[in-house]
C-alpha positions as a Markdown table, in Angstrom:
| # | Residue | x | y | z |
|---|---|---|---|---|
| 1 | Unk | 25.8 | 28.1 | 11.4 |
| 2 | Unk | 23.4 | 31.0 | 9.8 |
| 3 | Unk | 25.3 | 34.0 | 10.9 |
| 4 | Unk | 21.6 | 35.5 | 10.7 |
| 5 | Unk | 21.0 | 32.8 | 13.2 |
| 6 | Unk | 23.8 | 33.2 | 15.0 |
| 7 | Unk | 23.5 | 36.8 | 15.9 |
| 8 | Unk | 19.7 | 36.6 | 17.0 |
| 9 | Unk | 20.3 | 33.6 | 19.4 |
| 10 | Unk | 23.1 | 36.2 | 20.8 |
| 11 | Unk | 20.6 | 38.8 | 21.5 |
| 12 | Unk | 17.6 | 36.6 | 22.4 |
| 13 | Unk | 19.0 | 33.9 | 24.4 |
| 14 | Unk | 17.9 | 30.4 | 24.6 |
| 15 | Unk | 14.9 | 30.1 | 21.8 |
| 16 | Unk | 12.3 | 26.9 | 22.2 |
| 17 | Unk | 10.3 | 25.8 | 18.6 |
| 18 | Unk | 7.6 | 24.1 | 18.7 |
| 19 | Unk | 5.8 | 22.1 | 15.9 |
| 20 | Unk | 2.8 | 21.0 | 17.0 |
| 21 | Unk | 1.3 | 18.2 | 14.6 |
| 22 | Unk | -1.7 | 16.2 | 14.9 |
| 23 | Unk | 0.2 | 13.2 | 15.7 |
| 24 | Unk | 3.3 | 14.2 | 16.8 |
| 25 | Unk | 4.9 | 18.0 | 18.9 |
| 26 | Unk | 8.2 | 18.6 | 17.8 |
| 27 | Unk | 10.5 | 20.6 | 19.6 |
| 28 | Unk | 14.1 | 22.3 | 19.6 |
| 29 | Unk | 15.8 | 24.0 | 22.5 |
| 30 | Unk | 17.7 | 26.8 | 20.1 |
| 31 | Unk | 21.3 | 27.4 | 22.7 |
| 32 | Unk | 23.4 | 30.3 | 21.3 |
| 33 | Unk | 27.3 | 29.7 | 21.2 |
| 34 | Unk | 26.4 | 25.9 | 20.5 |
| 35 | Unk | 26.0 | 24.3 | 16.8 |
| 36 | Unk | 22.9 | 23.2 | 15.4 |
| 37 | Unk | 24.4 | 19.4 | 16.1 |
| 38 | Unk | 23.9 | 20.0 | 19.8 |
| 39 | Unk | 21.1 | 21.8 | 20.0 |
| 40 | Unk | 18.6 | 19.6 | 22.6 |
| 41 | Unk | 15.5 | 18.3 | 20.7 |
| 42 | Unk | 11.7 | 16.0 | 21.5 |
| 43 | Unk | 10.0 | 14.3 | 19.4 |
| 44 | Unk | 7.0 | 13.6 | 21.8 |
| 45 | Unk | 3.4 | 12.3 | 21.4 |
| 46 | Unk | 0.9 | 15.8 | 20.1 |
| 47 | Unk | -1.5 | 17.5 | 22.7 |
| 48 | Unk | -4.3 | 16.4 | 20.8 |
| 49 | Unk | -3.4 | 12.4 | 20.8 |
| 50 | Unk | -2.6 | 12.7 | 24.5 |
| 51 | Unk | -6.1 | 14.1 | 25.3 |
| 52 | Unk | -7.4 | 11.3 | 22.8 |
| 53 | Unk | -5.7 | 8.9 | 25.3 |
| 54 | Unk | -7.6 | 10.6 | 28.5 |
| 55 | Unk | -10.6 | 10.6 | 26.7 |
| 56 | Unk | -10.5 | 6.7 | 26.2 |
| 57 | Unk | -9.3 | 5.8 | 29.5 |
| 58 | Unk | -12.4 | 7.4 | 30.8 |
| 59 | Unk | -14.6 | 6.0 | 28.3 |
| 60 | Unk | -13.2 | 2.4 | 29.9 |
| 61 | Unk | -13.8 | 3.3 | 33.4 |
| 62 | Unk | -17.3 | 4.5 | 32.1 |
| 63 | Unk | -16.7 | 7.9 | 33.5 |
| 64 | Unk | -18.5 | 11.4 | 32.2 |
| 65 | Unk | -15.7 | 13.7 | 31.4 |
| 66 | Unk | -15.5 | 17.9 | 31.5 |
| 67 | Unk | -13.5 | 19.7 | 28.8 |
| 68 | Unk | -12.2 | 22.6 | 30.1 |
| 69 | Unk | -9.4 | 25.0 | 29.2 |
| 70 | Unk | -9.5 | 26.6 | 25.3 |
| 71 | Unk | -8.8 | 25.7 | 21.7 |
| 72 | Unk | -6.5 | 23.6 | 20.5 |
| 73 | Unk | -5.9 | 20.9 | 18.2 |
| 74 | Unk | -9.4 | 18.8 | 17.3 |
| 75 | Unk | -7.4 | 15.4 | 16.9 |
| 76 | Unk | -9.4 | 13.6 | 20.0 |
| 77 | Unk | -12.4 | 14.3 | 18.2 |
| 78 | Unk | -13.1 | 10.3 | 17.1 |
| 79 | Unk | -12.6 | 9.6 | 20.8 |
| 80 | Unk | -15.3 | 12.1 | 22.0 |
| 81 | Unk | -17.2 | 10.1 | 19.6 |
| 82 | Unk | -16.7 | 6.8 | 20.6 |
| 83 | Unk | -17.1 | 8.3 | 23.9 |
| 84 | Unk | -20.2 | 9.5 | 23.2 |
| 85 | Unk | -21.4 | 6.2 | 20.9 |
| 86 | Unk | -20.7 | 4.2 | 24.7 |
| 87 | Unk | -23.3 | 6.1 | 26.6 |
| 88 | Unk | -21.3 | 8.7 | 28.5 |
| 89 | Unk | -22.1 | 12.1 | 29.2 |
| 90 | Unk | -19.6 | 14.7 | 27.8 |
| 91 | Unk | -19.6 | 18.6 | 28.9 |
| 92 | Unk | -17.8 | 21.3 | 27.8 |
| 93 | Unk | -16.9 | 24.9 | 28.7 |
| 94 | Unk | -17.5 | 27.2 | 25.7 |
| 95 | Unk | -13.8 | 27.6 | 25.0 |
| 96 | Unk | -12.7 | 24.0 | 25.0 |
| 97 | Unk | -15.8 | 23.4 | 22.8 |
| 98 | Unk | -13.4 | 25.4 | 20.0 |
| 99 | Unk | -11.5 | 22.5 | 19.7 |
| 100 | Unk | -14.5 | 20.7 | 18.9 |
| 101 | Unk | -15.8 | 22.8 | 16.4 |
| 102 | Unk | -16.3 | 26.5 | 15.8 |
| 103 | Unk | -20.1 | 26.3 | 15.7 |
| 104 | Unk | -21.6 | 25.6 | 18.8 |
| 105 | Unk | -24.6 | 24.3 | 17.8 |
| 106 | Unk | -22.6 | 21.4 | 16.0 |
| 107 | Unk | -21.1 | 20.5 | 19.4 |
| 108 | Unk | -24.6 | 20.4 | 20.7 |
| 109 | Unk | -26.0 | 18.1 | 18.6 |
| 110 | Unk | -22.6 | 16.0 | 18.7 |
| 111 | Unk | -24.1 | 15.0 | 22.2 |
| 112 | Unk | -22.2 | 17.6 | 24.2 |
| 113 | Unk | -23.6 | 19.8 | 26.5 |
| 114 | Unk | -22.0 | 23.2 | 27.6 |
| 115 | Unk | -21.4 | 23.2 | 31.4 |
| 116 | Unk | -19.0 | 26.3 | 33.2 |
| 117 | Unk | -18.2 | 23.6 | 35.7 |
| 118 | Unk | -17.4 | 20.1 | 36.5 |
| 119 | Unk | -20.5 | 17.9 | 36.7 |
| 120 | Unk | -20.6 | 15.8 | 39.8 |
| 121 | Unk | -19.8 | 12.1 | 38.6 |
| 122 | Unk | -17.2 | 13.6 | 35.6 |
| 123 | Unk | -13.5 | 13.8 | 35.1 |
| 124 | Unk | -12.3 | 16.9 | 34.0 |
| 125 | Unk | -9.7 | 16.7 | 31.0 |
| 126 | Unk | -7.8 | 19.5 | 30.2 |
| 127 | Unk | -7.4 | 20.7 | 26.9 |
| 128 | Unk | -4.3 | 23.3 | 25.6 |
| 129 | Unk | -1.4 | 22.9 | 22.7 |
| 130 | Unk | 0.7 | 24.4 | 25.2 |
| 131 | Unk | 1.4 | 24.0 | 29.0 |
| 132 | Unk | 4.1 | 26.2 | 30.3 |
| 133 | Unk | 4.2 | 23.8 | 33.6 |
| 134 | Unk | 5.3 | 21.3 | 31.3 |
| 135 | Unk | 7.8 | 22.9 | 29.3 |
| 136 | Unk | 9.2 | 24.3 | 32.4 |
| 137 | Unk | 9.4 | 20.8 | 33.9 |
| 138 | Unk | 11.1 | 18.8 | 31.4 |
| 139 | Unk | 13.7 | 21.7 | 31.0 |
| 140 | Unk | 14.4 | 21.6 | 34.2 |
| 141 | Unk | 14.0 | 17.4 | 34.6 |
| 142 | Unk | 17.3 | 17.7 | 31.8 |
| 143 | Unk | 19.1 | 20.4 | 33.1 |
| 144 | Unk | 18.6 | 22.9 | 30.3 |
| 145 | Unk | 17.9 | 26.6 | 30.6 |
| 146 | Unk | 14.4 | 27.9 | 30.8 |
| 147 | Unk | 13.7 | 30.0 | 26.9 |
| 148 | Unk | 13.2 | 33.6 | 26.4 |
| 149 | Unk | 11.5 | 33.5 | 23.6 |
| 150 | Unk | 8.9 | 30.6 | 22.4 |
| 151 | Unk | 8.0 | 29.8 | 18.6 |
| 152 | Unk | 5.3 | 27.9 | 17.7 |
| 153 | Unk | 3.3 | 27.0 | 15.3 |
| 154 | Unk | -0.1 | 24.2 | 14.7 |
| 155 | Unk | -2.4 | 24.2 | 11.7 |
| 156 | Unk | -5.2 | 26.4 | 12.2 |
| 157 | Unk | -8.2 | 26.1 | 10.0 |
| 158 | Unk | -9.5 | 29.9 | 10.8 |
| 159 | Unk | -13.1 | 30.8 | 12.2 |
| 160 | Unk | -15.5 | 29.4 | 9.3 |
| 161 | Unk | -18.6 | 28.2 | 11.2 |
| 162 | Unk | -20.1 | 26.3 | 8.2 |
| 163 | Unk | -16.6 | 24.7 | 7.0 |
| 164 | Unk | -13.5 | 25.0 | 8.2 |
| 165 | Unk | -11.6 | 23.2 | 4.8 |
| 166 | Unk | -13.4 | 26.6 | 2.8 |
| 167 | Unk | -12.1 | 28.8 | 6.0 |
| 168 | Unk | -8.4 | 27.3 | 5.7 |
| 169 | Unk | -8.2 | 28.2 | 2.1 |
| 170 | Unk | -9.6 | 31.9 | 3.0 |
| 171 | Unk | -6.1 | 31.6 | 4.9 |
| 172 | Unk | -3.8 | 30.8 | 2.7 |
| 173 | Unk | -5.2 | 33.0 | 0.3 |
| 174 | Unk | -5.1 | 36.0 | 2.5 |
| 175 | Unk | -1.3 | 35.1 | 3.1 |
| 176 | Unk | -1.1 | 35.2 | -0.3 |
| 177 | Unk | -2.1 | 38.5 | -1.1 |
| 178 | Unk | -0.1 | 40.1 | 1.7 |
| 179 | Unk | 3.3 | 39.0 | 1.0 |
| 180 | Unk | 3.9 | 35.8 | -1.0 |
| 181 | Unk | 7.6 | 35.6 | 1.3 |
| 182 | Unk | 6.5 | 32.5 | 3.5 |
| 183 | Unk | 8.9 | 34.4 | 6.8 |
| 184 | Unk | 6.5 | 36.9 | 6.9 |
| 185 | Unk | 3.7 | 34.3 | 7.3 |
| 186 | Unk | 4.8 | 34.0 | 11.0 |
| 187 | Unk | 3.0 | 36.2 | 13.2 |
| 188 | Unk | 3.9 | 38.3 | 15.7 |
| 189 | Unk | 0.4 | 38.2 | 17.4 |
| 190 | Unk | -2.1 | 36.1 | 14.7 |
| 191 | Unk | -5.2 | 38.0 | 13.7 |
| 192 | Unk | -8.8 | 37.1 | 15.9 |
| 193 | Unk | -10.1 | 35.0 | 12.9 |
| 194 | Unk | -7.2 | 32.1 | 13.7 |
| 195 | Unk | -8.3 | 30.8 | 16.9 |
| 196 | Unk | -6.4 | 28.3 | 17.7 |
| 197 | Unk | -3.4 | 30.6 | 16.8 |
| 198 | Unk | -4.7 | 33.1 | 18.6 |
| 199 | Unk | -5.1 | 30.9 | 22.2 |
| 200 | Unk | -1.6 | 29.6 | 21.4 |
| 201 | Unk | 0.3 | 33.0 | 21.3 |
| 202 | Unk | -1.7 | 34.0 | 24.5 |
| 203 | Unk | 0.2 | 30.8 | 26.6 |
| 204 | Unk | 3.3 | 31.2 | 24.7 |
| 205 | Unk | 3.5 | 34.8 | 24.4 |
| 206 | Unk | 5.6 | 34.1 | 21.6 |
| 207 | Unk | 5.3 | 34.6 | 17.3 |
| 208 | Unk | 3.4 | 31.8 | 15.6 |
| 209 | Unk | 2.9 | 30.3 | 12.3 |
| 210 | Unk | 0.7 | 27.5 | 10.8 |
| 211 | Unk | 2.7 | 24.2 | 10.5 |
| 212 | Unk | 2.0 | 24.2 | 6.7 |
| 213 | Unk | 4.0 | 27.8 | 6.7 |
| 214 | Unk | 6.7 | 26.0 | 9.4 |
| 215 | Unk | 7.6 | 23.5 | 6.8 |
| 216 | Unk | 8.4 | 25.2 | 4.5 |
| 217 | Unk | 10.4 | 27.9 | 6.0 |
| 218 | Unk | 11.9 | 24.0 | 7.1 |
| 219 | Unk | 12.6 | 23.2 | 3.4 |
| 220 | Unk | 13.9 | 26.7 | 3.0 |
| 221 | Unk | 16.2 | 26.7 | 5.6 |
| 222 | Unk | 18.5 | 24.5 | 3.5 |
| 223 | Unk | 20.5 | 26.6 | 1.7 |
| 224 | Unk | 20.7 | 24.5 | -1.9 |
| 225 | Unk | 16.8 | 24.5 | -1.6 |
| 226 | Unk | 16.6 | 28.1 | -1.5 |
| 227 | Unk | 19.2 | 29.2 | -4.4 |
| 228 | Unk | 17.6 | 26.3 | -6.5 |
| 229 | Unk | 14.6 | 28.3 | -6.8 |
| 230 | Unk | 16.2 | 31.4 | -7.4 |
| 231 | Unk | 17.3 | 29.1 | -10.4 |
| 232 | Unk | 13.5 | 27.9 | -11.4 |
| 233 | Unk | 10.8 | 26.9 | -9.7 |
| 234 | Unk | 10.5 | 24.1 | -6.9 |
| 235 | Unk | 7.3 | 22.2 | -5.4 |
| 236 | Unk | 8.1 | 21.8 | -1.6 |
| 237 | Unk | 6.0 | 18.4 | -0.3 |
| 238 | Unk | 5.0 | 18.3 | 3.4 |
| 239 | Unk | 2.9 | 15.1 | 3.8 |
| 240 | Unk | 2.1 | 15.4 | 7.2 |
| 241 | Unk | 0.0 | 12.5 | 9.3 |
| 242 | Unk | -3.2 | 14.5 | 8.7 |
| 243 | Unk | -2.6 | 17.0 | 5.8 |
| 244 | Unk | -0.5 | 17.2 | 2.8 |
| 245 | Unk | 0.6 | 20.5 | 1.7 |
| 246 | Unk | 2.3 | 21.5 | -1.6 |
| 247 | Unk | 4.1 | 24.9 | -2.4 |
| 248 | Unk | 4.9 | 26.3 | -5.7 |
| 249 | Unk | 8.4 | 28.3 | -5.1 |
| 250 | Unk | 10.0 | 30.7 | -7.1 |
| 251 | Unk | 13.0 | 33.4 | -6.0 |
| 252 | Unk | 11.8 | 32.1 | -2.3 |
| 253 | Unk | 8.5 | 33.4 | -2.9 |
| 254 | Unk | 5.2 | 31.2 | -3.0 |
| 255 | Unk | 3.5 | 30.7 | -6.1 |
| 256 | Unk | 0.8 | 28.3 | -5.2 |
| 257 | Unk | -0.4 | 26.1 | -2.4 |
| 258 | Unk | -2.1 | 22.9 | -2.6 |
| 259 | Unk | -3.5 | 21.0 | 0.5 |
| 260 | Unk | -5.5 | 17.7 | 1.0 |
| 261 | Unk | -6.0 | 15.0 | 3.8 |
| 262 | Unk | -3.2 | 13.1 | 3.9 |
| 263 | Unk | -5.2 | 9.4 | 4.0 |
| 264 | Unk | -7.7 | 10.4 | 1.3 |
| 265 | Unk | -5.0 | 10.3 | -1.7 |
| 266 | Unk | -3.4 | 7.6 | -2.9 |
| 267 | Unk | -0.3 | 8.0 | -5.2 |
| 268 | Unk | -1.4 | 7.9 | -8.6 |
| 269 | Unk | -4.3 | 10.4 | -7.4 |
| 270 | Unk | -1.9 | 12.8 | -5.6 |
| 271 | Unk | 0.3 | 12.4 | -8.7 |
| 272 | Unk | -2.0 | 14.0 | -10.5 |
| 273 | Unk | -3.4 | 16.8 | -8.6 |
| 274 | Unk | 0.4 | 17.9 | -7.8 |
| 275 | Unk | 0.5 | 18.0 | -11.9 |
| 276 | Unk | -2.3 | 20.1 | -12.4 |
| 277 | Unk | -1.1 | 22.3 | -9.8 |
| 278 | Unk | 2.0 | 23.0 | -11.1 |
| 279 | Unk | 0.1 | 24.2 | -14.1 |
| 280 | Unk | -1.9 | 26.5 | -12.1 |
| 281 | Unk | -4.8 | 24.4 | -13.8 |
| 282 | Unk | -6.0 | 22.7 | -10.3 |
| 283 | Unk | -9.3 | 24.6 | -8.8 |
| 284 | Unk | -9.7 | 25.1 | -5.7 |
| 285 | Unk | -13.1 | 23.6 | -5.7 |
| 286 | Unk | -12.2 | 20.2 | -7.3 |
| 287 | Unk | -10.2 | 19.7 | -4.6 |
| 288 | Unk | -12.4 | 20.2 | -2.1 |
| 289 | Unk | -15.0 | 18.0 | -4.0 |
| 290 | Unk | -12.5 | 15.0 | -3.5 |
| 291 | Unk | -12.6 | 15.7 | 0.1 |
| 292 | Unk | -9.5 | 18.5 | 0.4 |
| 293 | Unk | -9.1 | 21.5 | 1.5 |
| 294 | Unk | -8.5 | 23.2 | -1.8 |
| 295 | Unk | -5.9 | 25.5 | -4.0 |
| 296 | Unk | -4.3 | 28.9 | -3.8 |
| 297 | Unk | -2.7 | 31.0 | -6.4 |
| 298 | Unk | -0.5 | 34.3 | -6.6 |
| 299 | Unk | 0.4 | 35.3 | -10.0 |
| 300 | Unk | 1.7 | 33.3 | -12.8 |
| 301 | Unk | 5.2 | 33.5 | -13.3 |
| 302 | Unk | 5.8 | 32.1 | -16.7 |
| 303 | Unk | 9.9 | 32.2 | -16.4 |
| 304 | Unk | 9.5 | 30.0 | -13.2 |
| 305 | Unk | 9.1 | 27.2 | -15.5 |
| 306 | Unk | 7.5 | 23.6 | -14.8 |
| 307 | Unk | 8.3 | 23.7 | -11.3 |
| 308 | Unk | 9.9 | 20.1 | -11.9 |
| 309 | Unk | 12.5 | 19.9 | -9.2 |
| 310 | Unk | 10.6 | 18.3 | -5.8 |
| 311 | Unk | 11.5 | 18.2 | -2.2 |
| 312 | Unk | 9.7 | 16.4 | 0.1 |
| 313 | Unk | 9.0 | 16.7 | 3.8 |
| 314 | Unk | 7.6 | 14.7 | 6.5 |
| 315 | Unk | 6.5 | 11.9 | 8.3 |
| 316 | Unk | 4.4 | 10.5 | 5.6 |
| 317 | Unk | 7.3 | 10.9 | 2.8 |
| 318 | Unk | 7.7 | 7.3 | 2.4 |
| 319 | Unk | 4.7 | 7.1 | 0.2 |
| 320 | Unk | 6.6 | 10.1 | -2.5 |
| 321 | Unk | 9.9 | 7.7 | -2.5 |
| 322 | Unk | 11.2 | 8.3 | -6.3 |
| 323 | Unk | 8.9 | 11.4 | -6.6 |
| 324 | Unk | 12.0 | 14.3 | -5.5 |
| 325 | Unk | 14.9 | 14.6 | -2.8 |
| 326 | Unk | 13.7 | 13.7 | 0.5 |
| 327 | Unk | 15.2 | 16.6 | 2.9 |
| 328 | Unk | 16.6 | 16.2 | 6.7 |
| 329 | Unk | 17.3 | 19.9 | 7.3 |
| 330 | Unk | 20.6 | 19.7 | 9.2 |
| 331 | Unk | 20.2 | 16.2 | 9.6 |
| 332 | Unk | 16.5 | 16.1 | 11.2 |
| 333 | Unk | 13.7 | 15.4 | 9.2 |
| 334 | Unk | 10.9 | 15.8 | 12.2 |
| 335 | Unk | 12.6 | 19.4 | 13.2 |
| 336 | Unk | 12.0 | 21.0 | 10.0 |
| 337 | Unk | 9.6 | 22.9 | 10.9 |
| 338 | Unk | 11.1 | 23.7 | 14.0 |
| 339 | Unk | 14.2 | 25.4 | 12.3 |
| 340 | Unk | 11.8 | 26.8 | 9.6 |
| 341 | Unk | 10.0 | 28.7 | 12.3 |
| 342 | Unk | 13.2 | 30.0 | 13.8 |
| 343 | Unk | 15.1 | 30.6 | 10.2 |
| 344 | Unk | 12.0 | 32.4 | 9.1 |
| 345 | Unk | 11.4 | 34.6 | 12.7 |
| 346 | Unk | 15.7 | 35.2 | 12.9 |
| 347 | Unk | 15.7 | 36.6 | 9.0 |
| 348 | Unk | 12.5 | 38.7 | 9.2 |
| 349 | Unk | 13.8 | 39.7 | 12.7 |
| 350 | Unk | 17.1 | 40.7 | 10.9 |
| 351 | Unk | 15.4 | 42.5 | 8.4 |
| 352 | Unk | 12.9 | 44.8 | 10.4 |
């Protein structure tokens, strides 16, 4: 084990990481005085999809529904709108209309109108990424201690009223600027402008981090990865169910950061964007142009090299087989960004 991570588990106690992707929430119970090995972890269905579920239930039963609660993930959103396509009335409070989309006035002309209570004949649904109550429960349900410290971390696009893909890149580029060492891109308490972020560290009181920083801290984590780039540069693939993200690494810090919709690329076209980024050629706005979210770049480093060597992450890897070294960090692919999040927190923690 880490001794880094060894020691902070010691003076923390019991540590709960989540990852909380659009289709899946990944989660490790983090036990000190126990190996990684037998650390307890979920792999359970995401917020978002479970709300999609409610959502389609109630569009069955012909039911108007009532989003209440606050931002979170916006992966229900092509149930609201089959919802919506049926007939039924949808409401909203101002809050959960976040999740929808930052500008109200979309939401409104979506088809859903803003109500700060129930309408008689609707279901409420309640909409959060994280639910202490539930946490709390299954703990318990498995005999496991309750955590005293909570890591998260969910993509957050960032306030951007007009486009959140232009937003998202504002982001990363910010991140950028500050510190290009991807464990100081967890936050302590996020800044206003990442809302979803921000409404997740108020219910889990804990640090957060996007879940394009969590994988790679993930990838990171692995110790080979990590002097290998201190060696040359790396590209570190995360080709999540929604998004794909791509970092340049060199000496552990980021050099660039590509990210596009995971459906909207197929290989040869991915192939070729990851190409030009390694070049520091790719624009930002090309990218979006094909329907991504864009580029990022800190400075050149001409001694990092091509960037050749390729690890790849996540549930979509299968389509990169042949392209670089799939990684399992300690033996769990879905839990890398889960251990990124909590090698990344226990190292800058260590640091302070």
């Amino acid at each position: 084990m880490d001794e880094t991570i060894h020691h902070f588990l010691r003076e923390t106690g019991p540590v709960l990481c989540l990852d909380i992707g659009s289709g899946t929430q990944d989660a490790l119970l983090a036990r000190p005085g126990l190996e990684y090995e037998n650390w307890p972890r979920f792999v359970l269905p995401s917020p978002a999809r479970l709300v999609a579920q409610r959502i389609r239930e109630l569009t069955l039963l012909r039911r108007g529904l009532w989003l209440h609660g606050g931002n979170m993930g916006g992966g229900f959103g092509q149930a609201l709108k089959e919802h919506l396509a049926a007939g039924l009335s949808a409401t909203a409070t101002p809050d959960a209309a976040k999740a929808i989309h930052d500008n109200a006035d979309v939401v409104r002309g979506m088809g859903v109108e803003f109500c700060e209570e129930c309408p008689k004949n609707s279901v409420p649904v309640f909409l959060t990424d994280y639910a202490p109550e539930f946490w709390a429960g299954l703990l318990r349900l498995s005999s496991l201690p309750q955590p005293h410290l909570v890591l998260a971390g969910a993509q957050d696009h960032g306030y951007h009223a007009y486009g959140n893909r232009q937003g998202r890149m504002q982001s990363w580029r910010a991140l950028l600027t500050a510190s290009a060492d991807p464990a100081s891109w967890i936050y302590s308490a996020p800044p206003s402008s990442l809302t979803r972020l921000l409404t997740l560290h108020e219910k889990t009181g804990g640090p957060v981090a996007d879940t394009g920083a969590c994988a790679l801290l993930g990838a990171l984590c692995e110790p080979e990865v990590l002097a290998r780039s201190f060696r040359e540069g790396i590209t570190i693939i995360n080709a999540g169910n929604s998004h794909t993200v791509a970092a340049l690494v060199y000496q552990g810090k980021v050099r660039g950061i590509y990210e596009h919709h995971t459906g909207m690329r197929d290989l040869e076209q991915l192939l070729e964007d990851l190409k030009q980024l390694r070049l520091s050629w790719l624009p930002s706005e090309e990218v979006q142009a094909s329907g991504g979210h864009g580029t990022a770049f800190g400075p050149f480093c001409e001694e990092a090299g091509g960037y050749a060597p390729t690890f790849i992450l996540g549930p979509r890897r299968a389509m990169l087989q042949g392209q670089g070294r799939f990684l399992a960090p300690h033996g769990d692919m879905m839990l890398a960004g889960c251990f990124g999040l909590l090698w990344g927190w226990a190292h800058a923690h260590a640091a302070a």
